[in-house]
C-alpha positions in Angstrom: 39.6 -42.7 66.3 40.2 -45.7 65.1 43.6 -46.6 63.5 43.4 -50.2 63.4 41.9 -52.4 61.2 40.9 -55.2 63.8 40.7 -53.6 66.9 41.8 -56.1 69.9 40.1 -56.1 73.4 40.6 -54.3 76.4 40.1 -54.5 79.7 40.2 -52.4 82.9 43.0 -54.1 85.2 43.0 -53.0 88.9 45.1 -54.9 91.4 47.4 -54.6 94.2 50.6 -56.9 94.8 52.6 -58.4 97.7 56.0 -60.4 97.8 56.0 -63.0 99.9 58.7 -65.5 101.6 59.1 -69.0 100.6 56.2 -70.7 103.3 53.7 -67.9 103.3 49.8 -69.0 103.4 47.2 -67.3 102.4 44.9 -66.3 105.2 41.4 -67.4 105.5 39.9 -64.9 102.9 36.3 -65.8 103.7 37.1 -64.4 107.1 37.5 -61.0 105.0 33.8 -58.5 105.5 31.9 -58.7 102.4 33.3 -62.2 101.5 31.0 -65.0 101.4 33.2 -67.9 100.1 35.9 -68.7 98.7 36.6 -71.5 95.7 40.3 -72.4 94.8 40.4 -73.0 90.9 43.2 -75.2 89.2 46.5 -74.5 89.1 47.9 -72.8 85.8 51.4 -73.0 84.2 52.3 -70.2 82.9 54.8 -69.2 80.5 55.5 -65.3 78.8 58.0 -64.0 77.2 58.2 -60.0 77.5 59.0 -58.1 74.8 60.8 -54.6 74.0 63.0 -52.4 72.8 66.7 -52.7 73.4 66.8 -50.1 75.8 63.6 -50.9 77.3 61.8 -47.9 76.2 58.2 -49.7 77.0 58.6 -50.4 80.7 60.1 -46.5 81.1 57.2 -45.6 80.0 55.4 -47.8 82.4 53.9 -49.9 79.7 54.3 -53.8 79.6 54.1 -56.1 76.6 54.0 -60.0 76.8 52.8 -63.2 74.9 51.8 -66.0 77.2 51.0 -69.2 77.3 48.6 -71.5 79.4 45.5 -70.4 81.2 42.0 -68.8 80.3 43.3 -65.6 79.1 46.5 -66.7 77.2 47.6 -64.3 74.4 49.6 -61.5 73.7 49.1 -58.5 76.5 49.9 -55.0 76.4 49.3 -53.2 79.7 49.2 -49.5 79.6 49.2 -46.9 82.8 46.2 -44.3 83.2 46.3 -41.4 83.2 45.4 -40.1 87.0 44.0 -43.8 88.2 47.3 -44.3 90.7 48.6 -47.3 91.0 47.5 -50.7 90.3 45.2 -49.4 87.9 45.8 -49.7 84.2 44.4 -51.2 80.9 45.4 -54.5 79.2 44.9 -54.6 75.5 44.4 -58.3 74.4 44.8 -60.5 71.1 45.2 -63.9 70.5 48.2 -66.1 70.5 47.8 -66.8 66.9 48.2 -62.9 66.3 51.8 -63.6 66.3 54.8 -65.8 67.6 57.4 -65.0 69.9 59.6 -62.4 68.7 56.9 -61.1 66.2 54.6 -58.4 67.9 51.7 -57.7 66.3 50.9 -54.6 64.4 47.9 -54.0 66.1 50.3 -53.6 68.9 53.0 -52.5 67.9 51.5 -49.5 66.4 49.8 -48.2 69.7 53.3 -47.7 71.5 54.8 -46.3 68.1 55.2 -42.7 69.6 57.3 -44.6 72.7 59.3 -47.4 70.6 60.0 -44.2 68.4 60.9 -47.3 65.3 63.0 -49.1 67.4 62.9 -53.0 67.1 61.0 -54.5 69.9 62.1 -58.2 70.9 62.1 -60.5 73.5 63.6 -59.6 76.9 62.8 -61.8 79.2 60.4 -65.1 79.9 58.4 -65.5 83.2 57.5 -69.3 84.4 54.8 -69.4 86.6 52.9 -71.8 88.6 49.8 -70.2 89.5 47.4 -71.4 92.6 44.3 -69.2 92.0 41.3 -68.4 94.4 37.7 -66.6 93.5 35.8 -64.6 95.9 32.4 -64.4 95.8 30.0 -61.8 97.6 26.9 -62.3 99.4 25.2 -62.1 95.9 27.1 -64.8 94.8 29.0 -63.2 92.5 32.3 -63.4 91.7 34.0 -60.4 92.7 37.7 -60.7 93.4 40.3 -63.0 92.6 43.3 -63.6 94.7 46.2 -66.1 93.0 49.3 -67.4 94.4 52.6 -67.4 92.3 55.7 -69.6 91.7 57.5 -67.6 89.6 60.8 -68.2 87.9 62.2 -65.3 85.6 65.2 -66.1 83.0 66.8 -63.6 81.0 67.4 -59.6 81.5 70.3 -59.1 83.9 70.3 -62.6 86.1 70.4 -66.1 84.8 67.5 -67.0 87.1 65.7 -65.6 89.5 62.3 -66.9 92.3 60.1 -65.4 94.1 56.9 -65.6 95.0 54.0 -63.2 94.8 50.2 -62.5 95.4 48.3 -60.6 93.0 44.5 -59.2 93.7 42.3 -58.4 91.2 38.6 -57.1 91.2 36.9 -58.9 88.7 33.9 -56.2 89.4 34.2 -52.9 89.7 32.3 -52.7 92.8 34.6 -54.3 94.6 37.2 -51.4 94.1 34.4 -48.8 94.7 33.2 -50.6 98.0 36.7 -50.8 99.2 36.6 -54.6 99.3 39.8 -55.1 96.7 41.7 -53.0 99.7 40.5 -55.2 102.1 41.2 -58.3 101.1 44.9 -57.1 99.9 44.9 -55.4 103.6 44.3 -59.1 104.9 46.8 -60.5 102.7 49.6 -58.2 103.7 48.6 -58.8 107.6 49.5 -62.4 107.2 53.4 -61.2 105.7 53.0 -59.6 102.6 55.1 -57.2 101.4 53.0 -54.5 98.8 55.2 -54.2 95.6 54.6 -52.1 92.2 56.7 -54.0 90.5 56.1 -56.5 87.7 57.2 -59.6 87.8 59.6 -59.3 84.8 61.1 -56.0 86.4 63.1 -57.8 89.0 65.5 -59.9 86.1 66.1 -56.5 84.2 67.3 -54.4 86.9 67.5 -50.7 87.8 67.2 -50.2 83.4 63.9 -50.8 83.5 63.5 -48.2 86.5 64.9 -45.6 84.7 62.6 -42.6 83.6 61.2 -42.9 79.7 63.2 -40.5 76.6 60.8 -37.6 78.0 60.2 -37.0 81.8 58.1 -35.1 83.2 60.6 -32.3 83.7 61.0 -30.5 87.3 59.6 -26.7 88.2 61.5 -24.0 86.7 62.8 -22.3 89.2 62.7 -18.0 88.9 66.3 -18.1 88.5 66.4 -20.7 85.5 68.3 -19.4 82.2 66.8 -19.3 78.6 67.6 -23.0 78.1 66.4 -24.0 81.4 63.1 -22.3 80.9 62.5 -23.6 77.3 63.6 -27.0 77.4 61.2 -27.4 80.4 58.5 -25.6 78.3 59.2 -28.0 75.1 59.4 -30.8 77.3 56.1 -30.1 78.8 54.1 -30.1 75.8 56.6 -32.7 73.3 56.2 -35.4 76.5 51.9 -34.9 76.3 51.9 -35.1 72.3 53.7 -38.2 72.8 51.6 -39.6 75.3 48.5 -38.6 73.3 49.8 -40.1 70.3 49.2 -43.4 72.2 45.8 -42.4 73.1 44.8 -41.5 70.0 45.8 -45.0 68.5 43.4 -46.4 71.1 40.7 -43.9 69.9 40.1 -43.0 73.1 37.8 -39.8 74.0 38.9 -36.4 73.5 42.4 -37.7 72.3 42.7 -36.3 68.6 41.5 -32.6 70.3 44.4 -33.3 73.2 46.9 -34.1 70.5 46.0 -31.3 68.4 46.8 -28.4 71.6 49.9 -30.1 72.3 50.8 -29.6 68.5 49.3 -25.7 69.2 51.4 -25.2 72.0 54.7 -26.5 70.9 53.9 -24.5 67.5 53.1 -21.3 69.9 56.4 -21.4 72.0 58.6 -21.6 68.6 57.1 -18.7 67.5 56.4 -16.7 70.9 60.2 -17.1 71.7 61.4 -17.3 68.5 64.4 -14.9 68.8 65.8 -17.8 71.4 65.9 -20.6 69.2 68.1 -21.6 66.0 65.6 -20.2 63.4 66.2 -22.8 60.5 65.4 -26.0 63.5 62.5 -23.9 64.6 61.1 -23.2 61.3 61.1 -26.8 60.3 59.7 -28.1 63.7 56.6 -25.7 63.1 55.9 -26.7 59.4 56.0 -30.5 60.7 53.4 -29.7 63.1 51.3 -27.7 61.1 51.1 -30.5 58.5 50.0 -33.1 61.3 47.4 -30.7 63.6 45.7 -29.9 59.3 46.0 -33.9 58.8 43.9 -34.2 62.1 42.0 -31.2 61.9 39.2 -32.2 59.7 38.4 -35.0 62.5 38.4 -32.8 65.3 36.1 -30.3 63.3 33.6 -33.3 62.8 34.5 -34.0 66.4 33.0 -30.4 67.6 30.3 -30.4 65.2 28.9 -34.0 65.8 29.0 -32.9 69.8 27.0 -29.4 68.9 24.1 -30.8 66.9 23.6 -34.0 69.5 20.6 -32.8 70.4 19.6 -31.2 66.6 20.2 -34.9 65.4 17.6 -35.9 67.9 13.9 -36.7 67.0 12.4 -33.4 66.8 8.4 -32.8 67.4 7.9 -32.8 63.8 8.6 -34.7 60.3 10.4 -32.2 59.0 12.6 -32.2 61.8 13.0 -35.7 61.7 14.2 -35.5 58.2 16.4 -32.9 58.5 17.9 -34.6 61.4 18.8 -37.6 59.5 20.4 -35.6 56.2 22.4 -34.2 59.3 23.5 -37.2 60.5 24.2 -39.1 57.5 27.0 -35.9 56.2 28.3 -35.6 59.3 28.8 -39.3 59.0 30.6 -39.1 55.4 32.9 -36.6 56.7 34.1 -38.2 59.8 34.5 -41.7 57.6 36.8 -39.2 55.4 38.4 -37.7 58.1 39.4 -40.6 59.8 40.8 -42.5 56.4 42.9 -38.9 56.3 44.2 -39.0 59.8 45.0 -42.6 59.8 47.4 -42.5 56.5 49.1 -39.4 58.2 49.5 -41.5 61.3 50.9 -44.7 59.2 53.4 -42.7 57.4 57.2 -41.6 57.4 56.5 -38.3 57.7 54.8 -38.4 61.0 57.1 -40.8 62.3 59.9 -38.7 61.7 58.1 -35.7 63.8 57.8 -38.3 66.8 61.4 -38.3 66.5 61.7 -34.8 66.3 59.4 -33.9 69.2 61.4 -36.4 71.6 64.7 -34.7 70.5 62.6 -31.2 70.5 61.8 -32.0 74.6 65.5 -33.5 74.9 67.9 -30.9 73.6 66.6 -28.3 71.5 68.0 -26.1 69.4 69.1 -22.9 70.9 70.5 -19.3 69.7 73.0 -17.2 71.6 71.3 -16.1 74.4 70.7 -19.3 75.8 72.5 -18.7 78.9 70.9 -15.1 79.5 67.7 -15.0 82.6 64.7 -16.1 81.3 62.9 -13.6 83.5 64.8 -11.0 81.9 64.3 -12.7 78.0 60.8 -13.8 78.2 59.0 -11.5 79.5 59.0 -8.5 76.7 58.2 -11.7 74.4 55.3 -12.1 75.9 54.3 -8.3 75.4 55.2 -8.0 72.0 52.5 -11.3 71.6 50.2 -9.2 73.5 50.6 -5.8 71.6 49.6 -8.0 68.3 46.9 -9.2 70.3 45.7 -6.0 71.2 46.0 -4.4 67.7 43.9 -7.7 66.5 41.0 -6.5 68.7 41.1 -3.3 68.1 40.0 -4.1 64.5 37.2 -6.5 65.4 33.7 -5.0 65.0 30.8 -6.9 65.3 30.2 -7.0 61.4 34.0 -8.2 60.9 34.9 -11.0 59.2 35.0 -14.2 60.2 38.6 -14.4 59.3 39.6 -11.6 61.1 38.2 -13.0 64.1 39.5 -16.1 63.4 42.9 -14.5 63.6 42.5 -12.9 67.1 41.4 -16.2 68.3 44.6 -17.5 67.1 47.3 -15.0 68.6 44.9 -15.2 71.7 45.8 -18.2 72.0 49.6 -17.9 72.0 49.0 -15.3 74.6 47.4 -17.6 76.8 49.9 -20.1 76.1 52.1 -17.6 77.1 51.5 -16.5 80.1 51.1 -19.8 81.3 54.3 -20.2 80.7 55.4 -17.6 82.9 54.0 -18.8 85.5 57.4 -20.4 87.4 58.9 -17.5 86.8 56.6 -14.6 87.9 53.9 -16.4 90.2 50.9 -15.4 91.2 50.4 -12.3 88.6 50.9 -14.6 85.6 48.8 -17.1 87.1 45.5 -14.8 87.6 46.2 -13.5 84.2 46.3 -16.6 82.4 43.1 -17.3 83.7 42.0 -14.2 82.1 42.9 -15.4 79.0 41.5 -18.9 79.5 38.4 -16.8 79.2 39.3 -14.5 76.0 39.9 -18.2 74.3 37.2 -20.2 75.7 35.1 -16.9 74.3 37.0 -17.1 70.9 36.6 -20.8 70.8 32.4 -20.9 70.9 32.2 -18.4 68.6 34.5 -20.1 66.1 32.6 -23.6 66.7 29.4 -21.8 65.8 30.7 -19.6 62.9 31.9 -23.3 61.7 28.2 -24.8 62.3 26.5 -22.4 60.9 28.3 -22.4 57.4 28.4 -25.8 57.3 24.6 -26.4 58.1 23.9 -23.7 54.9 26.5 -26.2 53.1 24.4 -29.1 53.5 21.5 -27.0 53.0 21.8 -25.7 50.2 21.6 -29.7 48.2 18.5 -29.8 50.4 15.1 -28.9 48.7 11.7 -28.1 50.4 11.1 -28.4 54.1 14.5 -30.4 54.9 16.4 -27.2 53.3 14.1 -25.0 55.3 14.6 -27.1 58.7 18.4 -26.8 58.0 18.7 -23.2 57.3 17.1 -23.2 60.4 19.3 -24.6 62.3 21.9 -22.6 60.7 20.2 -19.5 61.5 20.3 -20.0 65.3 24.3 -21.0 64.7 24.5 -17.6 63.1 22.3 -15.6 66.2 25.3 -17.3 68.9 28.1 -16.1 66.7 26.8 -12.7 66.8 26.2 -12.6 70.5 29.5 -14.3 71.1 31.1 -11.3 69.5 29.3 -8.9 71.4 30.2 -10.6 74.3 33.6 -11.0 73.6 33.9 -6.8 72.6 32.1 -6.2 76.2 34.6 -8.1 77.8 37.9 -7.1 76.4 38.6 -3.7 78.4 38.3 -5.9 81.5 41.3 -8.2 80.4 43.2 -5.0 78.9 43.0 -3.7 82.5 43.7 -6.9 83.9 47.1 -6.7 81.8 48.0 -3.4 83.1 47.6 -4.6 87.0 49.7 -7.5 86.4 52.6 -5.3 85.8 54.6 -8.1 84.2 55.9 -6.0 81.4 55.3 -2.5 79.7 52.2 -2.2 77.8 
């Protein structure tokens, strides 16, 4: 999605780095399998000034944000980790110096990290002098592939008056060299002549062990089978508040699948406050859940367009005939309007106070949330018959469901299926193995759940945009709609098939009374 009105430009970095001592040389690079030369480019002065929050909530969070000045790609940077690359891996977001002065981040900025900065000001921190030697590698091709620089670097500010060292940074400039294992290589031969690797940035050194520390919202540790109420469901808040926060990012980038990530961690932080709602203060827990409600609806009508965009690909294709070809277009072109609408909906929630103050409350939420009196009980004694009772609902759900039901009956098991699932996940640290087969179990029931909502969802909105259509288009559509309608039926008779299986599935378990 995007949230931004002038959308900077990004990059894929991927690098390794080595400390060096004071008369290091570079070795003979073109020595280096898979290099065919090597040409040493001008030397750069560089100058940035690194900016954050007071506390240094950005580089916590692994994120880095500078303006500099002098050579080709001077500007303001933002450089963001991703998600299972490793390390050395992440992407720099780009704009212009012009986009603003020191001190004065720009907006376009500013706003992706809002989840982390959580309103807090963000302002200079430290600057980094730096007299760069740079060297490009070129393959057998000729193309450049790698470059290798050399750095002078002075850093003022942070904890230290001054402090030098010097470094080696390299960079693929291709792809290919990370995928042919010629970026390792080279660094390999770098190291080999006195390197020393480092994942630090520059700028880290002059702040000290601050910047080191973990973000607001770790990634918390196992819960062990012997943790207490609080233990268990601060881990379980912290879980899911830690991935809506990191999502929010992600979703400011309008990167793929983000708004539908967002929207589960919403789900599942909604799902815990209500699955274990006996353990928490019921007034805190009450308001968290309205606040998340509001945003997932604010975001919904994207993520529905989302789904339905990805389930008429192909419909939205040329068909064999001009009928087809027609109706394909009228498809297009709503599904177009709605997504413009949806996104002009999700961005204003985004921009405004009220979802700022739920990043606040989420990162308090994974922090220290607000508990009721049995906090100090066992959670495998507590959170177990929880789970049951979640089930028994569940249970009476489907009991009810016929194929001829309604869709908003079905649309309600799907729903409390879904906190089951949640649920027994959750149990997992604390009753292994058992509640780990039967979460897949009901993995299943939801992924089940979930097709035939999407095409209960199609179908009534392909008769929607039918029904303005006249003629052949309207015909083609209803079409369409019809086959949406045949899948929703035979999802429901598959799902009804499958049921006793997971209701005996339950009972083996044994994790609590039926």
């Amino acid at each position: 999605m995007n949230t931004k009105q002038s959308e900077p430009t990004l990059q894929r970095e991927v690098e390794r780095k080595l400390r060096v001592g004071k008369g290091y040389e570079l070795p003979d690079l073109a020595e280096v399998p898979g290099v065919a030369r090597v040409v040493a480019d001008e030397v750069r002065e560089l100058v940035a000034v690194y900016h954050d929050t007071e506390d240094l909530r950005l580089f916590r969070w692994g994120v880095t944000l500078r303006r500099r000045e002098g050579g080709p790609d001077a500007g303001w940077h933002m450089k963001l980790p991703v998600a299972g690359a490793g390390d050395g891996v992440r992407d720099e977001v780009h704009l212009p110096l012009s986009a603003g002065a020191v001190g004065v981040v720009p907006p376009q900025l500013s706003d992706i990290v809002a989840a982390f900065t959580q309103g807090e000001p963000l302002r200079p921190v430290a600057t980094v002098a730096n007299r760069r030697k740079p060297f490009t590698l070129f393959d057998p091709q000729d193309h450049p592939v790698i470059e290798v620089v050399l750095d002078n670097v002075v850093v003022t500010g942070g904890l230290s008056e001054q402090k030098r060292f010097r470094e080696v940074e390299v960079e693929a400039l291709d792809p290919a060299a990370v995928t042919s294992g010629l970026l390792g290589n080279v660094a390999d031969a770098a190291q080999a002549a006195g390197g020393r690797p480092t994942k630090d940035s520059k700028v880290t050194s002059a702040l000290g062990s601050a910047a080191a520390e973990p973000p607001p919202v770790s990634k918390p540790t196992p819960t062990p089978a012997s943790a207490d109420v609080a233990e268990f469901l601060t881990a379980v808040l912290a879980t899911q508040c830690r991935k809506a926060l990191l999502q929010d990012v992600r979703v400011r980038r309008a990167l793929p699948d983000s708004v539908h990530k967002l929207r589960v961690a919403f789900r599942r932080i909604r799902s815990a406050l209500t699955t274990y709602k006996p353990l928490f203060s019921a007034e805190w827990a009450s308001d968290l859940r309205d606040e998340l409600r509001w945003a997932a609806s604010e975001l919904g009508p994207f993520r529905d367009t989302e789904v339905l965009r990805l389930r008429f690909a192909d419909d939205m294709a040329a068909g064999p005939s001009k009928d087809q070809n027609a109706a394909a277009e009228v498809l297009e072109y709503q599904l177009d309007k709605r997504m413009a609408a949806a996104e002009s909906r999700a961005r204003a929630a985004l921009a405004s106070s009220r979802y700022k103050r739920l990043l606040q409350a989420l990162e308090l939420a994974a922090i220290s949330p607000e508990l009721g009196e049995r906090a100090q009980d066992l959670a495998s004694e507590m959170i177990p018959p929880l789970v049951a009772k979640r089930y028994r609902k569940l249970d009476r759900d489907v009991a009810e469901l016929s194929p001829s039901s309604s869709a908003i009956t079905w649309h309600t098991a799907r729903k409390d299926a879904k906190k089951v699932r949640y649920a027994t996940q959750d149990l997992i640290p604390l009753l292994g193995a058992p509640a780990d087969a039967l979460a897949k179990e009901f993995e299943a029931v939801t992924e089940l759940l979930g097709d035939h909502q999407d095409a209960h969802v199609a179908r009534t909105t392909l008769r929607e945009i039918a029904s303005r259509e006249s003629g052949s288009v309207g015909y083609a559509l209803g079409l369409l709609g019809a086959q949406q309608g045949a899948l929703e039926l035979r999802n429901r008779r598959e799902f009804l098939n499958f049921w006793p299986t997971v209701q005996a599935s339950y009972v083996k378990a044994g994790l609590v009374p039926k």
